[in-house]
C-alpha positions, -999 to 999 in steps of 0.1 A, spaced: 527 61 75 523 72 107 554 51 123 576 64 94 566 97 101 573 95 137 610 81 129 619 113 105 651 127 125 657 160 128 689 162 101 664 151 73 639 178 79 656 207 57 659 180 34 624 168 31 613 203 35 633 209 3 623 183 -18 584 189 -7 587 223 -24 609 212 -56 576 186 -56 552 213 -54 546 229 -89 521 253 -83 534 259 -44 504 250 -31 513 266 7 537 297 -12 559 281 15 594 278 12 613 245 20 626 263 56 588 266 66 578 231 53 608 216 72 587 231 106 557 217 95 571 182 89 588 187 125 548 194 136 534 165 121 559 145 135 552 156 171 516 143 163 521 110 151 548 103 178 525 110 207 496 90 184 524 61 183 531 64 221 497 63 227 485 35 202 463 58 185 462 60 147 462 97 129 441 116 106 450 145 79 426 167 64 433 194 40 409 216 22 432 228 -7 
């Protein structure tokens, strides 16, 4: 997961972004697909500097 991650390119952020909140019945962040898109672009960043540096990655959420 975290290699796939790491490999999203920037053109399929929007994308993701939109399809994240189309997924998302109860819009669990009230975010809108613009503002997922930047926090897909974030968790990228993370697991490509885990991947550079041969470190695995860890999520928690408390929703």
């Amino acid at each position: 997961m975290r290699d796939t991650l790491a490999d999203v390119p920037d053109e399929r952020l929007v994308e993701l972004g939109e399809r994240w909140a189309e997924s998302d019945e109860d819009s669990m962040f009230g975010a809108e697909p613009a503002q997922l898109a930047e926090l897909i672009a974030e968790l990228r960043g993370l697991a490509r500097r885990a991947r550079d540096e041969g470190q695995l990655i860890y999520c928690w959420s408390s929703l």
